[in-house]
C-alpha positions in Angstrom: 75.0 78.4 101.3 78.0 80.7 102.6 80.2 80.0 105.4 80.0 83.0 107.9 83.6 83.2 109.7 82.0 85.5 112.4 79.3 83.1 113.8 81.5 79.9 112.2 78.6 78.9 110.8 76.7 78.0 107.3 73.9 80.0 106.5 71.6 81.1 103.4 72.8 83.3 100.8 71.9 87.1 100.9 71.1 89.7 98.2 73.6 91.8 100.1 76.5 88.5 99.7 75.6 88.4 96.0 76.4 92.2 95.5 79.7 91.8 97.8 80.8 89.2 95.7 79.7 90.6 92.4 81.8 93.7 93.2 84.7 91.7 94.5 84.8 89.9 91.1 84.0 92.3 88.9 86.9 94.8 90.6 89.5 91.9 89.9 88.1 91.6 86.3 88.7 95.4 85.7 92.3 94.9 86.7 93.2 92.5 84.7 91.4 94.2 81.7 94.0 97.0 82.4 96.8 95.0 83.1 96.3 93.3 79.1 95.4 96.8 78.0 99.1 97.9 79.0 101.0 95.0 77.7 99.1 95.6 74.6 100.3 99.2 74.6 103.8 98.0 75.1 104.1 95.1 72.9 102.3 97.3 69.6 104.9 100.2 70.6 102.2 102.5 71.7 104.0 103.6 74.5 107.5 103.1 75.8 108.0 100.1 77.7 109.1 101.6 81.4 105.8 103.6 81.1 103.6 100.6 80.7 105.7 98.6 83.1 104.8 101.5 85.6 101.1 101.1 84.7 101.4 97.2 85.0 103.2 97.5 88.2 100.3 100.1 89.5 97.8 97.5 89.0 99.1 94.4 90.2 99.8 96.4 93.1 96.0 97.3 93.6 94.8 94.0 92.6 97.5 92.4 95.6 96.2 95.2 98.0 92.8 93.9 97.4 93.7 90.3 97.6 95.5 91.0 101.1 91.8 92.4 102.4 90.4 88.7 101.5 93.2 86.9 102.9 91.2 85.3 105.9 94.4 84.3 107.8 94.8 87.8 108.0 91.6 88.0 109.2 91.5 85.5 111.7 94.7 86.8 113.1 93.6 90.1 113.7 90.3 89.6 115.3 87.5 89.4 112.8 85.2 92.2 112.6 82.0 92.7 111.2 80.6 90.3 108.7 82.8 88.1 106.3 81.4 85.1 104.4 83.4 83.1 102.5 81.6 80.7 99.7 81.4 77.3 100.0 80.1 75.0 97.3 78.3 71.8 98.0 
């Protein structure tokens, strides 16, 4: 089940929910593979550190940018549009 913030209601899982979520996760796990990639770089001397801090800085940015379009506060402060689930485990 999946709470549904539009209708404030529970309702059954989706294929479509699955996907969102899938991508949500998967996008987060991407930038945190690139965020060890860098420090990587930097700690084995590959590169120079203020060019890997640049890199790091780049994706934590993203990955906050991205955080910022779940935050449902946000959400529920600016009107809510279209569909938004949010799990819930039972």
């Amino acid at each position: 089940m999946v709470y549904d913030i539009r209708t404030d209601e529970d309702r059954i899982v989706t294929q479509d929910d699955v996907d969102r979520m899938q991508r949500t996760q998967t996008a987060f796990g991407e930038l945190a593979k690139q965020i060890r990639f860098h420090i990587t770089e930097v700690r084995n001397g590959l590169i120079k550190p203020g060019v890997g801090i640049d890199a790091i800085a780049e994706a934590l940015h993203r990955a906050e940018q991205m955080a910022a379009c779940l935050d449902l506060s946000a959400m529920e402060k600016a009107g809510v549009q279209g569909r938004h689930v949010l799990v819930v485990e039972r």
